[in-house]
C-alpha positions in Angstrom: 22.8 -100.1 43.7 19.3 -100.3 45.0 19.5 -102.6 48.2 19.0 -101.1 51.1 22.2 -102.6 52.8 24.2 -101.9 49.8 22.7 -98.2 50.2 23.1 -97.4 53.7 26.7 -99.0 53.8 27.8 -96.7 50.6 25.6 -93.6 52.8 28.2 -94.4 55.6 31.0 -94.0 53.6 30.2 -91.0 51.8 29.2 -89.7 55.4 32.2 -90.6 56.5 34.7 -88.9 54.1 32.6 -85.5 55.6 35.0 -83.4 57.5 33.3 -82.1 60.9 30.7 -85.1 61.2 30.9 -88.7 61.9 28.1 -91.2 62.1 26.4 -91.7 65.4 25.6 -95.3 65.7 22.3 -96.3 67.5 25.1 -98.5 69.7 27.9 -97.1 71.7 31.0 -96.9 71.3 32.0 -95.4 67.3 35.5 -95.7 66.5 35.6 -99.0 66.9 32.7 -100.7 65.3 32.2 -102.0 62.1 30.8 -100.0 59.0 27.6 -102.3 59.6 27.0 -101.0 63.1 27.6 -97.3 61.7 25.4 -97.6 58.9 22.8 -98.0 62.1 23.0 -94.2 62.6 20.7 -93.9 59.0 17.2 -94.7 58.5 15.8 -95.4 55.2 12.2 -94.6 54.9 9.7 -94.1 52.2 10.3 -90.7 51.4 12.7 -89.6 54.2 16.2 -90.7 55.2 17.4 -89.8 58.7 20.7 -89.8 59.8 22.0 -88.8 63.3 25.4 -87.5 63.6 27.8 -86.5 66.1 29.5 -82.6 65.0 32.8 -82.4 65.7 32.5 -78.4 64.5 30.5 -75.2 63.9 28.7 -73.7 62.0 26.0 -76.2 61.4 24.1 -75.1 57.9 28.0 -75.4 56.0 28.2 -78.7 58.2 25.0 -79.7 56.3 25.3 -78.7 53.1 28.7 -80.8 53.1 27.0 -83.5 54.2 24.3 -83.4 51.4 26.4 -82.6 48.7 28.4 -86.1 49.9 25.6 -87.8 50.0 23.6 -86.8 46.7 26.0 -88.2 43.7 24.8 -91.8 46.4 21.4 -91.1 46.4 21.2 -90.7 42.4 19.6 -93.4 40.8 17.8 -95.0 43.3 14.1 -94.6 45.0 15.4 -92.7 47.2 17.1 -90.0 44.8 13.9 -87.7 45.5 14.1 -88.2 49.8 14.3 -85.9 52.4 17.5 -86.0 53.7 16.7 -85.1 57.8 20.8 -84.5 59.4 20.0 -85.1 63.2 22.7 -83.7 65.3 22.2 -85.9 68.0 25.5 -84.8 69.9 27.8 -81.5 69.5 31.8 -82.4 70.4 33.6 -80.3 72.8 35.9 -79.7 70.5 33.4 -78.1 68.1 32.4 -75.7 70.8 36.2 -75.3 71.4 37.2 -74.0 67.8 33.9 -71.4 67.4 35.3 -70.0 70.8 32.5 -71.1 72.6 32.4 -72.9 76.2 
């Protein structure tokens, strides 16, 4: 796989099996749209890959390292196997806040 839309559908996917974390899509809306519209929450650049994300729990850095171990064995093999991998919490669930005790 080196295409980039081949890339950032398989990168949604492998986000997607990550407990605690769900792609947040530069539109609206989530559950409902397409893998397509979800691989909009990653940005492929030269030498960085970003990726915004909605938590659904805490603590962040295991939340992270799940997500970069899920997205590595993707990564492999293509130009971007040597990338920063940037994990932009862009919004923190209730829920999240509700399960680390938190209000």
């Amino acid at each position: 796989m080196s295409a980039p839309v081949e890339l950032l559908d398989a990168l949604a996917a492998a986000l997607e099996a990550v407990p605690g974390v769900r792609p947040m899509p530069s539109l609206t809306g989530g559950a409902w749209l397409p893998r397509a519209l979800r691989a909009s929450a990653i940005e492929l650049g030269a030498d960085l890959i970003e990726i915004r994300v909605v938590a659904t729990e805490l603590p962040l850095r295991p939340l992270a390292d799940r997500v970069a171990a899920a997205l590595a064995p993707v990564l492999a093999g293509t130009a971007w196997a040597g990338a920063t991998v940037r994990l932009v919490v862009a919004e923190l669930a209730a829920d999240a806040l509700e399960e680390a005790h938190m209000t």
